[in-house]
C-alpha positions in Angstrom: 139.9 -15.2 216.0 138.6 -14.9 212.5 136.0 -12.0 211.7 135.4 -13.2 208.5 131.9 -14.7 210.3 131.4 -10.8 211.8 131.8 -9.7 208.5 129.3 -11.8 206.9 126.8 -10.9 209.0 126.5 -7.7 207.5 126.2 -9.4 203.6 122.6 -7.8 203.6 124.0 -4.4 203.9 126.8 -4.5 201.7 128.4 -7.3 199.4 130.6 -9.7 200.8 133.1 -12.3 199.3 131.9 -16.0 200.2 134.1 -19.0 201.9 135.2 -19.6 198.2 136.0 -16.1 197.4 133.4 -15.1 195.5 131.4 -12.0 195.1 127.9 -12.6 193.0 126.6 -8.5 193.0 124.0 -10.1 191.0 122.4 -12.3 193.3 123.1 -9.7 196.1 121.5 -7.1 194.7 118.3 -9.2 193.8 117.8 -11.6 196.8 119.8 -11.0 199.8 120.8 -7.5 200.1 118.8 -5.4 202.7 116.4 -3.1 200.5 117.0 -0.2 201.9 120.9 -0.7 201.3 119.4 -1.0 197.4 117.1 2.2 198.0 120.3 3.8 199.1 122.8 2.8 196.1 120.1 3.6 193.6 119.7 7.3 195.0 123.5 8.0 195.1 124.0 6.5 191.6 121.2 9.0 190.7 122.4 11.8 192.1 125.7 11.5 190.9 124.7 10.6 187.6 123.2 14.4 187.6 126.4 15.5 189.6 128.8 14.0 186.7 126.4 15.2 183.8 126.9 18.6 185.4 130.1 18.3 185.8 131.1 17.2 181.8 127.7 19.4 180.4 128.3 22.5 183.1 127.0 25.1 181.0 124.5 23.4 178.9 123.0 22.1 181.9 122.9 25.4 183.6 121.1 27.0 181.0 118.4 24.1 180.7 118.1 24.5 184.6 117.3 28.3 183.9 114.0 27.7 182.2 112.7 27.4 185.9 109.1 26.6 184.4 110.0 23.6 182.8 111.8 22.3 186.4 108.9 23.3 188.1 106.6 21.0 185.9 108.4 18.0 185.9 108.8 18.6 190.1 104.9 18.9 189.3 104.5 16.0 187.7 106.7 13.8 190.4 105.2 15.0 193.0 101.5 13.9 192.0 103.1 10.9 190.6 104.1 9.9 194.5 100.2 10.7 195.5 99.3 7.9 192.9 102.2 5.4 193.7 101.2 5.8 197.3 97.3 5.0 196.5 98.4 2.1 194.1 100.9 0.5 196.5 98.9 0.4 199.4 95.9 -0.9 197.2 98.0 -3.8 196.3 99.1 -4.2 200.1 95.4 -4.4 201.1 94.5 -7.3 198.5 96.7 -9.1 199.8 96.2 -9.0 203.5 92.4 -9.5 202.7 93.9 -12.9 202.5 93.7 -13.0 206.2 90.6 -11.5 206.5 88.2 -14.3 205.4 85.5 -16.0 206.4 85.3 -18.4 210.2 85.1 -21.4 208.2 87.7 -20.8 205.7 90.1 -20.1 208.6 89.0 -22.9 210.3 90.3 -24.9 207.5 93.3 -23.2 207.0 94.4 -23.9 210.7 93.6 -27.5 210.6 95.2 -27.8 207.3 98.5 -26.3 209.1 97.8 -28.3 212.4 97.9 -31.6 210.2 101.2 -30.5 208.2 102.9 -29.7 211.3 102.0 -33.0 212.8 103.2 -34.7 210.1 106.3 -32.8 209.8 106.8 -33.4 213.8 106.8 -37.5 213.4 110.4 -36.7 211.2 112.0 -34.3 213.8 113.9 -35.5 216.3 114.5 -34.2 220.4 115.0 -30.3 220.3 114.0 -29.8 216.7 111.4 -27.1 216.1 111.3 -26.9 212.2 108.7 -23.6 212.6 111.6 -21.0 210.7 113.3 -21.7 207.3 116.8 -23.0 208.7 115.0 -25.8 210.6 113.1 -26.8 208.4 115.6 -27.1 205.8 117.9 -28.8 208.1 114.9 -31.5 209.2 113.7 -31.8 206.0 117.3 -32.4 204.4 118.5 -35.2 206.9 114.9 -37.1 205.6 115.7 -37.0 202.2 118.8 -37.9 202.5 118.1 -41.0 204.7 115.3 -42.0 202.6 117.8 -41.9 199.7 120.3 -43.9 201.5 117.6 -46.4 202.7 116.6 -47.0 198.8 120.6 -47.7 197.7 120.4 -50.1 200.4 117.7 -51.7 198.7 119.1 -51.8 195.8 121.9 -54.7 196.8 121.7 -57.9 195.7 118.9 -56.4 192.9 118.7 -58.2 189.4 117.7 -55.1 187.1 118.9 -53.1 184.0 118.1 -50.0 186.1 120.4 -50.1 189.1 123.5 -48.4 188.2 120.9 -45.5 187.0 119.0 -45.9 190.4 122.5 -45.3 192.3 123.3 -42.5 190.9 120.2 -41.0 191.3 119.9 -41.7 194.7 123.8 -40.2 195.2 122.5 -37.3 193.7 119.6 -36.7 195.3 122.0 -37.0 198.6 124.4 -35.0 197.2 121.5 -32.4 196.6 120.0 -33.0 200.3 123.5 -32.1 201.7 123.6 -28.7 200.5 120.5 -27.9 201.4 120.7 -28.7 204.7 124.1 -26.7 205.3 122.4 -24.1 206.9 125.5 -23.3 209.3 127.0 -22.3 206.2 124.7 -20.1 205.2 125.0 -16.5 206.4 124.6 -13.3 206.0 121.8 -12.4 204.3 118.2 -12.4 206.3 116.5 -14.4 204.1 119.7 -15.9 202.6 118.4 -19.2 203.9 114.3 -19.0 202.4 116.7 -18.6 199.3 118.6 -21.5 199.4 115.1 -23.9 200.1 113.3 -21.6 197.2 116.3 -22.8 194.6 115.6 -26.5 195.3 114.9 -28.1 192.0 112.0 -30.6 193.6 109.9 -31.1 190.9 112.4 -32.9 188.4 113.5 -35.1 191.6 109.6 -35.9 191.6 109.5 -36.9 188.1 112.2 -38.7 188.2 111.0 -40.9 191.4 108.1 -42.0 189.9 109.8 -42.5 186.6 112.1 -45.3 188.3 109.0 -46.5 190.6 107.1 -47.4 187.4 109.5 -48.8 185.5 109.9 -50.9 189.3 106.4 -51.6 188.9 106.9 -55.8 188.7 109.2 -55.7 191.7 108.2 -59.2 193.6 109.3 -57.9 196.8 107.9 -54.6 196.2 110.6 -53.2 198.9 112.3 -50.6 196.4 108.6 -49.1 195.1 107.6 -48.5 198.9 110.8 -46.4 199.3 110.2 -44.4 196.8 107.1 -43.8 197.7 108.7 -42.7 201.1 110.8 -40.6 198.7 108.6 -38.9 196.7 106.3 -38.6 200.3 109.5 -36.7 201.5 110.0 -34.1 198.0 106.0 -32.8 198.8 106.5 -32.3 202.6 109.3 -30.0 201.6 107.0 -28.8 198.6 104.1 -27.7 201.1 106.4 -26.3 203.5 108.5 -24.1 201.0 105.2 -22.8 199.3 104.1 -21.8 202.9 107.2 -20.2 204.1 107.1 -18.1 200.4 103.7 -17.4 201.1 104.4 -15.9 204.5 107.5 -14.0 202.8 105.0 -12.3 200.5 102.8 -11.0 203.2 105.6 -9.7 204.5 107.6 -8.1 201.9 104.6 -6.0 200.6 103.8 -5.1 204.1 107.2 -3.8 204.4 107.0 -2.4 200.9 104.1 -0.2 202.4 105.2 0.8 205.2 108.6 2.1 203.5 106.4 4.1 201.0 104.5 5.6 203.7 107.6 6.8 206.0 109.6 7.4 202.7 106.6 9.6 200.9 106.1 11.9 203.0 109.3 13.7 203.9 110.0 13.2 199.5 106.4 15.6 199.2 107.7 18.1 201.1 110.8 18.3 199.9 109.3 18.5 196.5 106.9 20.7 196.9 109.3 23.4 198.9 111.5 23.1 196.1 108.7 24.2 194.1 108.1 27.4 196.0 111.4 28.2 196.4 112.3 28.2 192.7 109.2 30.1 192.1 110.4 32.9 194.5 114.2 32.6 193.2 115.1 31.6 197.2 118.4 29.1 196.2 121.0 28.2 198.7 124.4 29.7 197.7 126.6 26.4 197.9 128.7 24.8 195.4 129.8 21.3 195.2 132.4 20.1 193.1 132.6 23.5 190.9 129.0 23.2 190.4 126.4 26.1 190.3 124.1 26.0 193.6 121.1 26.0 191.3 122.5 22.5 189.3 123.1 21.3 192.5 120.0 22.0 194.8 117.5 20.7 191.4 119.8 17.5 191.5 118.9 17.1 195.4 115.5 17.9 194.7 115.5 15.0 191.8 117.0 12.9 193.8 114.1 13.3 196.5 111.4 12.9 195.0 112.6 9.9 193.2 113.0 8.3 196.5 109.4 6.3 196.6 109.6 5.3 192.8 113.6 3.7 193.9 111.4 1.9 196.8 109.7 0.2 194.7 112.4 -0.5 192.7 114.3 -2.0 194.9 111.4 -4.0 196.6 109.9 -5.2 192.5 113.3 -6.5 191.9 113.3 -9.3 194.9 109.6 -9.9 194.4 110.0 -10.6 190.5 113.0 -12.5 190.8 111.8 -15.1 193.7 108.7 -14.9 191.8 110.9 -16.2 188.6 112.7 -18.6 190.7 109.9 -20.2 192.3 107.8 -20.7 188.5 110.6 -22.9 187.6 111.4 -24.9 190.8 107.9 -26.4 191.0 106.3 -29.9 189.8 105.5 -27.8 185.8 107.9 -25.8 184.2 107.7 -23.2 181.0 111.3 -24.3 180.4 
């Protein structure tokens, strides 16, 4: 039995080669790693970053460190730092769940707007389909594209026009395309490893392009081909409306999370500081050494360390946020590219 599948189930918490072999740290690090596996390589490289200064700077180090009141202010500074990073987060959270607190009306029409979609989206799924979470509705919304492509090359037999070898392989590739979007059995790992993979999908060139061919289709007597793609192009903006709504939902919940992190991680980190504080101020140091290194150098490093903690949060949460945010800009119908 092969634990390769075990293994990958744990791709959120720490990098894992794919089928092919491949590690991308990039896109792990930005998009499908667990953020607190980030929080937690982002303190150790931290702390030993100060560790290995210490270590090649020992003596310089230790006699900065001695200037106790110059430690004690920058542990000053952190610490109201987290106070405002706190205020400023949860701020941020509360604009946007104010999104849910609107008027009767205003959710009225948002639920009706839904209702309709998911009715829509329910005539294209067949017997024990439920496309309500990412992988089924990538998987339902893949096999429609890719028939409706199919359907259109079909169309195009027996066709008299300059435009048909062009067609064809447009239509291949937009199967081609459909195909590995829908290869959600093949995506693992990773939590939201498969919102990713429906976020990536270039849809708004495939737009273009369909209605691009569909005019220059325009004189068609029988007027078959233009109705498919219309079908088509129907197809691209179900899957437009339901990936914006499945990244809207991902944003309510990654800033929620983002909060509540902040709020668990903050207050242990002000504590920490602030007995740091005190205990430098008395001269009350623990008598340990790590590595050859002074207990002072060591115990300041901790206390660095710590209170960084909420500022590595959001660190770690601001990198997936901007770079879905970047991904998303330039996978819709306009493009700054």
């Amino acid at each position: 039995m092969s634990i390769a599948p075990q293994v990958r189930r744990w791709r959120d918490w720490a990098p894992v080669p794919t089928e092919a072999g491949r590690v991308n740290i990039v896109r792990w690090v930005l998009l499908e790693a667990n953020r607190m596996a980030v929080t937690g390589a982002l303190l150790t490289l931290v702390f030993g970053s100060f560790l290995l200064l210490g270590t090649v700077w020992t003596f310089e180090m230790q006699n900065l460190l001695t200037e106790t009141s110059t430690v004690q202010t920058i542990l000053n500074t952190l610490l109201s730092g987290m106070i405002l990073l706190v205020s400023i987060v949860v701020s941020i959270n509360s604009i946007v769940l104010s999104h849910d607190m609107s008027a009767l009306n205003n959710q009225e029409d948002r639920i009706e707007g839904a209702v309709q979609f998911r009715r829509t989206l329910g005539e294209l799924t067949r017997a024990g389909e439920n496309p309500s979470d990412p992988a089924s509705f990538l998987a339902v919304m893949s096999r429609t594209i890719r028939e409706r492509a199919q359907r259109l090359d079909d169309d195009l037999d027996g066709t008299e026009t300059a435009l048909v070898e062009e067609i064809r392989e447009y239509v291949s590739s937009v199967a081609d395309t459909a195909d590995r979007l829908g290869d959600v059995d093949g995506t693992s790992g990773a939590e939201f490893a498969v919102l990713w993979k429906g976020m990536e999908f270039q849809y708004g060139n495939q737009i273009e392009r369909s209605r691009q061919f569909k005019r220059s289709l325009g004189d068609d007597p029988s007027g078959t081909t233009v109705e498919r793609f219309d079908r088509l192009i129907e197809a691209f903006e179900l899957f437009a409306i339901g990936k914006e709504y499945f990244k809207t939902l991902y944003y309510t919940q990654e800033v929620s999370r983002l909060s509540q992190t902040l709020l668990v991680i903050t207050l242990p980190s002000i504590l920490i500081n602030a007995s740091t504080i005190l205990a430098i101020n008395a001269g009350l140091l623990p008598d340990f050494w790590v590595l050859g290194l002074p207990p002072l150098q060591t115990f300041v490093a901790a206390a660095f360390t710590v209170s960084l903690a909420p500022y590595l949060v959001l660190t770690a949460y601001m990198l997936r946020l901007s770079a879905v945010a970047r991904l998303t800009s330039s996978a819709g119908i306009f493009s700054l590219n």
